[in-house]
C-alpha positions as CSV (number, residue, x, y, z in Angstrom):
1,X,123.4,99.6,122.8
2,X,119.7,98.5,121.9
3,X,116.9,101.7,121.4
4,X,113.9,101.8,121.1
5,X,112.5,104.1,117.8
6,X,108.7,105.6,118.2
7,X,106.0,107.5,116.0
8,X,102.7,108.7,117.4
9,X,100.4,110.8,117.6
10,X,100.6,111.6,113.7
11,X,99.2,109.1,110.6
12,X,100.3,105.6,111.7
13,X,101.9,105.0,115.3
14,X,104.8,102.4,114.6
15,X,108.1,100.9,117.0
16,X,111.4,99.8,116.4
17,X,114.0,98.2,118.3
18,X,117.6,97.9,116.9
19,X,120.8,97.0,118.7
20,X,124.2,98.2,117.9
21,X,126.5,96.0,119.9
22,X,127.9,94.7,117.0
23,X,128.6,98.0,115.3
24,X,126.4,97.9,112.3
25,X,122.6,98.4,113.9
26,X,120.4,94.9,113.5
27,X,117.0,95.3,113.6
28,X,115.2,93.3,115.8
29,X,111.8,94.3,115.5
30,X,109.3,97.2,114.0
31,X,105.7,97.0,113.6
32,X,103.0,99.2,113.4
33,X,100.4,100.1,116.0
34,X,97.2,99.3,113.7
35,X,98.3,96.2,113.2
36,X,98.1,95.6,117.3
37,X,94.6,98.0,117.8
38,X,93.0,97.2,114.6
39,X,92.1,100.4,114.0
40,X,93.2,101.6,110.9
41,X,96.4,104.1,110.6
42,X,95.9,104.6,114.4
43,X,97.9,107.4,115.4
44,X,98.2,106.1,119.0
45,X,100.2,103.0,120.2
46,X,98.6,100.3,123.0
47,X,99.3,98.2,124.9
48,X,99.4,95.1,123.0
49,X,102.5,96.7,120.4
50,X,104.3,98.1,123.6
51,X,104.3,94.8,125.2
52,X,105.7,93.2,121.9
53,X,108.6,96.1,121.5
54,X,109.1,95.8,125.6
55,X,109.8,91.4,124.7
56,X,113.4,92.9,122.6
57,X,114.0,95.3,125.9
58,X,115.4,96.2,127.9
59,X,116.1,99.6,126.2
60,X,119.8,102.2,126.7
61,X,117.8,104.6,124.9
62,X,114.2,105.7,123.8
63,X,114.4,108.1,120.9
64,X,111.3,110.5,119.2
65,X,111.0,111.0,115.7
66,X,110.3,114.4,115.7
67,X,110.8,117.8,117.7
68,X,107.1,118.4,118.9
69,X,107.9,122.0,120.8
70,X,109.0,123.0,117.0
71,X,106.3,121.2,115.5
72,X,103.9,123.6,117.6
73,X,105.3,126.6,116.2
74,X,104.3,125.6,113.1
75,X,100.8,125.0,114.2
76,X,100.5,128.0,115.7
77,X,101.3,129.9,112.8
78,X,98.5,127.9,111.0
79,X,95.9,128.7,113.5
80,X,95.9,125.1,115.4
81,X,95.7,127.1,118.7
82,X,93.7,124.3,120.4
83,X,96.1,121.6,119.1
84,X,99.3,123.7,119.5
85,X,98.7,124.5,123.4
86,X,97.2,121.4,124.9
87,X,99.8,119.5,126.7
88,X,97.7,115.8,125.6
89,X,99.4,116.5,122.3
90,X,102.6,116.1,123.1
91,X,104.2,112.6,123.0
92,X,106.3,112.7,126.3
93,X,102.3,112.8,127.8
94,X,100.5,109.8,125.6
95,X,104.3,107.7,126.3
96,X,103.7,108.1,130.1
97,X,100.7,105.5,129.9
98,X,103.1,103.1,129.0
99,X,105.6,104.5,131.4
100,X,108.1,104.7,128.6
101,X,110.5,108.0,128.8
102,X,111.3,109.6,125.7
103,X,115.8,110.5,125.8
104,X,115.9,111.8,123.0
105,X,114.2,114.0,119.8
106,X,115.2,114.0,116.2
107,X,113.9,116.1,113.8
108,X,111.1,114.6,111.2
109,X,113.1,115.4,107.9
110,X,116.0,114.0,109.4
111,X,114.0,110.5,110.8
112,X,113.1,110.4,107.2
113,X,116.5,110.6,105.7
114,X,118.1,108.6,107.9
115,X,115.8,105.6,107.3
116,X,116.1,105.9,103.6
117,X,120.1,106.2,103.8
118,X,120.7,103.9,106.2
119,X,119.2,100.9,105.0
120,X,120.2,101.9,101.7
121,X,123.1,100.0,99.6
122,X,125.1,103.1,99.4
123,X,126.8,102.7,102.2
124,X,130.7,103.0,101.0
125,X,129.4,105.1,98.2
126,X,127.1,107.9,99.3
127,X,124.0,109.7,97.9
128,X,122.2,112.5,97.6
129,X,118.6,112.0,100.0
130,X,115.4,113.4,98.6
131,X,112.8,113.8,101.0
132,X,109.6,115.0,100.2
133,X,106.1,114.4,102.4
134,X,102.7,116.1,103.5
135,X,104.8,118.3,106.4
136,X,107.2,117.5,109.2
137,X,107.8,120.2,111.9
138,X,107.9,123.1,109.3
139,X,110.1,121.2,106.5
140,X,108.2,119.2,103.6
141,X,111.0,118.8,101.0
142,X,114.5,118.6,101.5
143,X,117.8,117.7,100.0
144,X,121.1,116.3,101.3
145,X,123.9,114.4,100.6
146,X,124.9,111.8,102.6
147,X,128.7,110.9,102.7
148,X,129.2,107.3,104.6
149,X,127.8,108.0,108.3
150,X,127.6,112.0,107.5
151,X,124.0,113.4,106.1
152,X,124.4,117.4,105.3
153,X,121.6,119.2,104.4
154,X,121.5,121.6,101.5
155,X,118.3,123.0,100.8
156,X,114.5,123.3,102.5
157,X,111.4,124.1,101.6
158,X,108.8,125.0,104.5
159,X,105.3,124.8,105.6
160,X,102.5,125.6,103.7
161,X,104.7,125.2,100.3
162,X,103.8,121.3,100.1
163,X,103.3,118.6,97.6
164,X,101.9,116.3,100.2
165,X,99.1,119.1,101.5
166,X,98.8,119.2,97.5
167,X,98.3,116.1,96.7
168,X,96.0,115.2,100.0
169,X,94.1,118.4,99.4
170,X,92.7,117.3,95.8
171,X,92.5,113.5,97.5
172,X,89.5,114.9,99.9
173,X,88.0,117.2,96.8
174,X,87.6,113.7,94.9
175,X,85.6,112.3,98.3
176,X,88.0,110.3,99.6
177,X,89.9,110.4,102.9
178,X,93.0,112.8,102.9
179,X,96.4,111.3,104.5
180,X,95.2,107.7,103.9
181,X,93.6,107.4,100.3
182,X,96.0,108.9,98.2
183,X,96.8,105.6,97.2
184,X,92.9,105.4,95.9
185,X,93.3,108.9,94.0
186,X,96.5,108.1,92.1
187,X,94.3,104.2,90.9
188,X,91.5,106.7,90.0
189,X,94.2,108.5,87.7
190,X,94.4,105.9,84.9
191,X,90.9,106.7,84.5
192,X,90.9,110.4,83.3
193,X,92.3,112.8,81.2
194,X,94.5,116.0,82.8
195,X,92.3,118.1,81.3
196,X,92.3,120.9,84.4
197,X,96.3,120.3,84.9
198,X,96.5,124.1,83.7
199,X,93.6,125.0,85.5
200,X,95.8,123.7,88.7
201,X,98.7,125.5,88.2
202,X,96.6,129.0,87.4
203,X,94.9,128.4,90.5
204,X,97.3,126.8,92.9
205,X,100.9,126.1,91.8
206,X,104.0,127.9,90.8
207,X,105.7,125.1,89.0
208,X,109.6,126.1,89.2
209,X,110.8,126.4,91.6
210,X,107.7,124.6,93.5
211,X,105.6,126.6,95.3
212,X,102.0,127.0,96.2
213,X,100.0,130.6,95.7
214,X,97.9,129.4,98.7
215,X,97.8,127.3,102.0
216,X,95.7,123.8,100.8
217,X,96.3,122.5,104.6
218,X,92.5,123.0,104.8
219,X,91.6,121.9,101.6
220,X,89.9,122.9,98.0
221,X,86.0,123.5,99.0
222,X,84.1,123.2,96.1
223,X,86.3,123.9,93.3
224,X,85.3,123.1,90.2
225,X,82.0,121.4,91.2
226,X,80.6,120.2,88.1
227,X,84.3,118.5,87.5
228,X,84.4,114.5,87.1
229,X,86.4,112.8,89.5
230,X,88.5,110.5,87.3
231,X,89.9,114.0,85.5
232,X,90.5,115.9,88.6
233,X,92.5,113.0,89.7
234,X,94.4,112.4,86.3
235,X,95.0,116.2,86.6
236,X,96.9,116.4,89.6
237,X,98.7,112.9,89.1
238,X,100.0,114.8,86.5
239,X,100.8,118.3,88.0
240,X,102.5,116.2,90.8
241,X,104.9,114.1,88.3
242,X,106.0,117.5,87.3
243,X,106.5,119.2,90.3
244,X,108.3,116.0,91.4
245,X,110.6,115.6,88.3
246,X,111.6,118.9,89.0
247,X,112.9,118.2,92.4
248,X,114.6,115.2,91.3
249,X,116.7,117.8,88.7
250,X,117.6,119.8,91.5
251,X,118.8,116.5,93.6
252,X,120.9,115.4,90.7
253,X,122.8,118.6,90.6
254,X,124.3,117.5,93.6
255,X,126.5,115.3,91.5
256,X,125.9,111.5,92.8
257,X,124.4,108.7,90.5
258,X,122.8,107.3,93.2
259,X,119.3,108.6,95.1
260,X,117.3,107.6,98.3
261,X,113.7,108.8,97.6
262,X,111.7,109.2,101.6
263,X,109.0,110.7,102.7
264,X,105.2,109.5,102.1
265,X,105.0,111.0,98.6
266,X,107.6,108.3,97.7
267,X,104.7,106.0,97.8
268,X,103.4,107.5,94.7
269,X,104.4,104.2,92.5
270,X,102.9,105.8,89.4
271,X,105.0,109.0,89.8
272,X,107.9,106.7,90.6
273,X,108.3,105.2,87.1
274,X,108.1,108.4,85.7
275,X,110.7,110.0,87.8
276,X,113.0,106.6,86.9
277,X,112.6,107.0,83.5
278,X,114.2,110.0,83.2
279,X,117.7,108.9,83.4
280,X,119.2,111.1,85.9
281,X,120.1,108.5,88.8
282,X,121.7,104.9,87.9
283,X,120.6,103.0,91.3
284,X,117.1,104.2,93.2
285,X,117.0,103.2,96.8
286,X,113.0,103.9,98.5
287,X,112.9,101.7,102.0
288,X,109.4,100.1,101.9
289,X,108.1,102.1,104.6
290,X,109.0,105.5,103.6
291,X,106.2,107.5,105.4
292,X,106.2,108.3,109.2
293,X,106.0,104.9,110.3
294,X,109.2,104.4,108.6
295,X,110.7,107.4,110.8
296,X,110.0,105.1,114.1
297,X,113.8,103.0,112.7
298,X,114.8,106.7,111.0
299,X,114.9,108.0,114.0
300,X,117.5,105.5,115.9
301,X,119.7,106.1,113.1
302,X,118.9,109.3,112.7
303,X,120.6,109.9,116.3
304,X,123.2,107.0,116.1
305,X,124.4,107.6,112.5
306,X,125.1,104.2,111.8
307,X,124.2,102.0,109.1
308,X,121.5,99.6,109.1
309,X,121.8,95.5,108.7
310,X,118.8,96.1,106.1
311,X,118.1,92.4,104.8
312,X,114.6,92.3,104.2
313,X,111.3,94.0,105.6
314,X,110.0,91.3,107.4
315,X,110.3,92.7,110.7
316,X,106.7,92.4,112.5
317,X,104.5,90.2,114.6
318,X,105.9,86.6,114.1
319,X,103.6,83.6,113.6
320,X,105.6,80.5,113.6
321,X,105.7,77.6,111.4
322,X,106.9,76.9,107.4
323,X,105.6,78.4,104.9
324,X,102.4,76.6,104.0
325,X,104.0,75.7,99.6
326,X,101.7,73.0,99.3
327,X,98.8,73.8,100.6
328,X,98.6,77.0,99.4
329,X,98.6,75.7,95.9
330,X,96.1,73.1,96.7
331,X,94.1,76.0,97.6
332,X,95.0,78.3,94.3
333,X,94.1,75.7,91.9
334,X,90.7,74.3,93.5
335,X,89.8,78.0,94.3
336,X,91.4,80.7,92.7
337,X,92.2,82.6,95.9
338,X,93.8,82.2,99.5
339,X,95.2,84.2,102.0
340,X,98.0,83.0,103.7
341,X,99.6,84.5,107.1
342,X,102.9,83.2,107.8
343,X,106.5,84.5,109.8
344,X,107.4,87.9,110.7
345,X,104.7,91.0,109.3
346,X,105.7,92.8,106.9
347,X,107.2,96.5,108.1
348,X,105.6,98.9,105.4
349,X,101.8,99.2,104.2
350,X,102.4,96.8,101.5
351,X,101.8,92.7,102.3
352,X,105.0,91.2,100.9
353,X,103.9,87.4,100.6
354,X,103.7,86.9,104.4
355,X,100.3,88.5,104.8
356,X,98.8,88.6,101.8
357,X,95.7,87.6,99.7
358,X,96.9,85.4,97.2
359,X,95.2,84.5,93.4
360,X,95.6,83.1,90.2
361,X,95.8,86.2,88.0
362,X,94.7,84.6,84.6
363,X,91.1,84.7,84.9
364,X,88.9,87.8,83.8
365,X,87.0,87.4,86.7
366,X,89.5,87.2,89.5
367,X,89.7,91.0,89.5
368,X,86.0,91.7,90.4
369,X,86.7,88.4,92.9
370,X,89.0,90.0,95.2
371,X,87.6,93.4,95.0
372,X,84.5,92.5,95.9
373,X,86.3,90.0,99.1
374,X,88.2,93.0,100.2
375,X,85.2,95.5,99.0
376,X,87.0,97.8,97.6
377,X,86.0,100.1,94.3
378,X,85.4,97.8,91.6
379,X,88.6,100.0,89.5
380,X,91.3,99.3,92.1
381,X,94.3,97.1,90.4
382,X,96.3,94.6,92.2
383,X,99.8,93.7,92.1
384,X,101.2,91.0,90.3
385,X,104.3,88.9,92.5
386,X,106.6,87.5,89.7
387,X,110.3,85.8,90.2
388,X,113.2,88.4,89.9
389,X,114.8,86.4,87.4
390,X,111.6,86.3,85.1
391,X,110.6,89.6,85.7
392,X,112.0,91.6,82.4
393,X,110.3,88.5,80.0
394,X,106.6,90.5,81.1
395,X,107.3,93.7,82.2
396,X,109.3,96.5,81.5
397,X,110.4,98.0,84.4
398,X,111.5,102.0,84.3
399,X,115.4,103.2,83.3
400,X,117.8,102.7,86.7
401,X,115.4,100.0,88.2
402,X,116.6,96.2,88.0
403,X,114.2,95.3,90.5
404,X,111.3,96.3,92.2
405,X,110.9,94.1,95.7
406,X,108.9,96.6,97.5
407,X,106.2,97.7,94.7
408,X,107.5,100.7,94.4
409,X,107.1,101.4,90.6
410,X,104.5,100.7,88.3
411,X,105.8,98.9,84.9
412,X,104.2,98.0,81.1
413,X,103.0,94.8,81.1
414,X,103.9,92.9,77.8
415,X,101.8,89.8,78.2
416,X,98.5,92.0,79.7
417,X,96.1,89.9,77.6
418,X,97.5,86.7,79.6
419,X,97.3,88.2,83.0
420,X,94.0,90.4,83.5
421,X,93.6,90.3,87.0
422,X,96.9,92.5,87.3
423,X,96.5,94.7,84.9
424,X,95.5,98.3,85.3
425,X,93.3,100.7,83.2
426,X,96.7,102.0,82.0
427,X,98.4,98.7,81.0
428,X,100.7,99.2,83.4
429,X,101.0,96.8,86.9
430,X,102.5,97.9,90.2
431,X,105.2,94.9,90.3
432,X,106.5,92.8,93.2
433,X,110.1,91.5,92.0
434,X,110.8,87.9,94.5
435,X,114.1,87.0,95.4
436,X,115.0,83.9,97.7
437,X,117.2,85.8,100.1
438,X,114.5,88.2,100.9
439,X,111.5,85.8,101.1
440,X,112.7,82.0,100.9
441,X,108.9,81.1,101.9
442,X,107.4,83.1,98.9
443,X,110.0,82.4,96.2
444,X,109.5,78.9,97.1
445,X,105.3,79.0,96.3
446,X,106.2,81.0,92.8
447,X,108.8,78.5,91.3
448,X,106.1,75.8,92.6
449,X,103.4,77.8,91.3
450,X,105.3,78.6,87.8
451,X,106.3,74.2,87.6
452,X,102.8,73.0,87.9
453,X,100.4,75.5,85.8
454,X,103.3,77.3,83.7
455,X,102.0,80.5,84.9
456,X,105.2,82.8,86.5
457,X,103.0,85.2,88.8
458,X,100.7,85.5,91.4
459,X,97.9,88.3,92.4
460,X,99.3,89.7,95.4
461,X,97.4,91.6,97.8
462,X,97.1,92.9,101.3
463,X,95.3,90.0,103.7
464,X,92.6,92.7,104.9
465,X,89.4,94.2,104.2
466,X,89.3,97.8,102.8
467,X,89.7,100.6,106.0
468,X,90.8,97.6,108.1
469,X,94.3,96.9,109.0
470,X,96.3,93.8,108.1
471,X,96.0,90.5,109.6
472,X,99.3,90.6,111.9
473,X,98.3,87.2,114.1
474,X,97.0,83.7,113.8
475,X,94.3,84.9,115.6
476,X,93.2,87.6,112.9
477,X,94.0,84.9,110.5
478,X,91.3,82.6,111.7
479,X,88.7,85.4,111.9
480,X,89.6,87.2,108.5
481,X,88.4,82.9,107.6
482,X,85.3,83.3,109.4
483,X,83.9,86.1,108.2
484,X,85.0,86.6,104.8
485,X,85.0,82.7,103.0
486,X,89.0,82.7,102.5
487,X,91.2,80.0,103.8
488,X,94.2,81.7,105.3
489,X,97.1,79.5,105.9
490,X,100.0,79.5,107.9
């Protein structure tokens, strides 16, 4: 049986295609829509990403992830009248351009868990799934426990009560763009102090069990005007560490050592370490595309509750041809930087060594370098790539986490005078652990890279400029060239 897995209409539109003829599901394909449009987290698919997903057809099945009849209860009770009774909103109507047929509806929470635990390596040994986001139908936290093919769920918490709408809420107060710039607010963290985390939880948050005293779907207004930016954002980086750590207790009451984290507020890679390092799981599992465009693979196993053949997230747009070792070194040493753009995208909004900005991170001027390329704020930190088996020799990653391939947690960097570029206010880096069974191409530049110039990492950053998507073909490669001054290889 081969379905076909879709998210619309809500952040960032993404497909899937896997086929369980063999028993366990292979994934064949998933991509997002941006990558296809390029416009950034476009809630909509085209044509261009249909035709790709319609290449691994034809389809038994075409399954939603999420119930959008329930979903406009919910908005009804929030006073989305408009949104809640126009009949564009629904996804059956935006699926009939592409005369696609939707057989089936899963519920968000459960696309969510079922993406985390069924790629997951607990297969034979079960978990217990935390999911926390912005909002689903109504749900935006819930735990279960997930038993081999079986996911129960054991508690809820519902719409407006949300960490998500929280944390998005004081991500518009700080001027940036709510349900795409968190990322943004929790870099600007590092740069304050928490000085008005009391004055958040006074004003907006009962901390245990979590609640909120008011709906923030809409947003903060003005509140405390006169406030710097840095501190509002160090502030609720903080409040939401707490609030998170204690959901995590409540999880690990449900007896299992091991936990798959989903939902978008698993993105929070700062919050992550924290969480880690308090000891109450032995093996973290967080699939690198834990937000709703994730959900477009949750979904399909979500309905067919069967495990995954989860190898590596390389899953996208394929451009052909090896991976470019030589030259791309060539390119390092005589200029510090390269982009390269090289077999299948990366499924998840982190570039993974097939589409990324590559650069030698030992210079103290790199940093301002590829900032000013990719022209973002001049505070945003990059990630440093390093070889799995030479990670623990610079960083010190958090308690339960022997790797971290996805850059999911942020770790202490104990050569950070060596390495600048990588580096953050904090002293902390958001680390890319490289193994050759996930990415033979990229594990092959880093041991070359680490022979010639003794250095053991690369700068590793998304091939794109800031509120563009990432390159996904040659043709975007060649352009991103064009404009911008940066070979990109592949």
């Amino acid at each position: 049986m081969r379905i076909l897995g879709i998210n619309c209409m809500n952040h960032d539109a993404a497909m899937a295609v896997v086929d369980y003829s063999s028993g366990i599901g292979e994934i064949l394909w998933a991509a997002h829509s941006e990558r296809y449009s390029k416009i950034k987290n476009d809630h909509y698919l085209n044509q261009k990403i249909v035709d790709e997903a319609k290449t691994f057809g034809p389809f038994d099945k075409v399954v939603y992830y999420e119930r959008p009849l329930l979903k406009k209860t919910r908005q009804l009770y929030a006073g989305q009248w408009a949104t809640a009774l126009s009949y564009t909103e629904m996804p059956q109507w935006h699926l009939d351009h592409f005369n696609i047929k939707i057989d089936e509806y899963v519920k968000h929470h459960d696309s969510h868990a079922a993406a985390g635990y069924f790629t997951s390596p607990f297969k034979d040994t079960g978990a217990t799934i935390l999911t926390v986001d912005a909002i689903g139908e109504w749900e935006t936290v819930s735990i279960s426990t997930a038993d081999k093919v079986w996911i129960e769920r054991k508690e809820t918490l519902n719409y407006p009560h949300s960490i998500g709408i929280l944390y998005s809420a004081f991500t518009h107060r700080c001027g940036l763009k709510p349900a795409e710039e968190e990322y943004i607010l929790m870099g600007m963290a590092a740069y304050g102090t928490p000085k008005y985390k009391q004055k958040i939880y006074d004003d907006f948050v009962h901390q245990t069990p979590f609640k909120l005293k008011k709906n923030l779907h809409r947003g903060l207004s003005d509140w405390e005007p006169n406030a710097d930016v840095m501190d509002i954002a160090a502030s609720i980086q903080a409040v939401t560490e707490e609030c998170l750590a204690e959901l995590w207790h409540r999880a690990s009451k449900y007896g299992s050592r091991n936990l798959v984290y989903a939902g978008g507020v698993a993105l929070n890679c700062a919050a992550n370490r924290v969480l880690a390092n308090m000891g109450l799981f032995d093996n973290i599992w967080i699939i690198p595309n834990p937000g709703d465009a994730g959900s477009s693979l949750g979904c399909i196993a979500a309905h067919h509750r069967r495990h995954l053949k989860w190898e590596h997230p390389f899953l996208g747009h394929n451009i052909d041809g090896e991976y470019p070792v030589d030259a791309l070194i060539k390119e390092l040493k005589e200029n510090k930087m390269v982009g390269v753009a090289s077999g299948r995208a990366e499924f998840g909004p982190r570039a993974l060594g097939n589409r990324s900005l590559l650069a030698d991170p030992r210079g103290e001027d790199i940093k301002d370098l590829v900032n000013s390329i990719k022209k973002r704020q001049k505070f945003r930190p990059f990630a440093p790539a390093i070889l799995e088996e030479d990670v623990n020799e610079y960083f010190t990653l958090p308690t339960a986490v022997q790797n971290t391939p996805y850059m999911q947690f942020t770790a202490a960097c104990t050569h950070g005078k060596d390495f600048p570029a990588i580096i953050h206010h904090d002293h902390t880096s958001r680390v890319q652990t490289v193994r050759k069974t996930d990415n033979p191409g990229f594990h092959a530049l880093l041991t070359e890279w680490k022979r010639q110039t003794g250095c053991p990492i690369l700068l590793n950053t998304s091939l794109n400029i800031k509120g563009q998507p990432i390159v996904n073909d040659r043709e975007d490669g060649k352009a991103f060239t064009n404009k911008y001054g940066v070979k990109v290889l592949g």
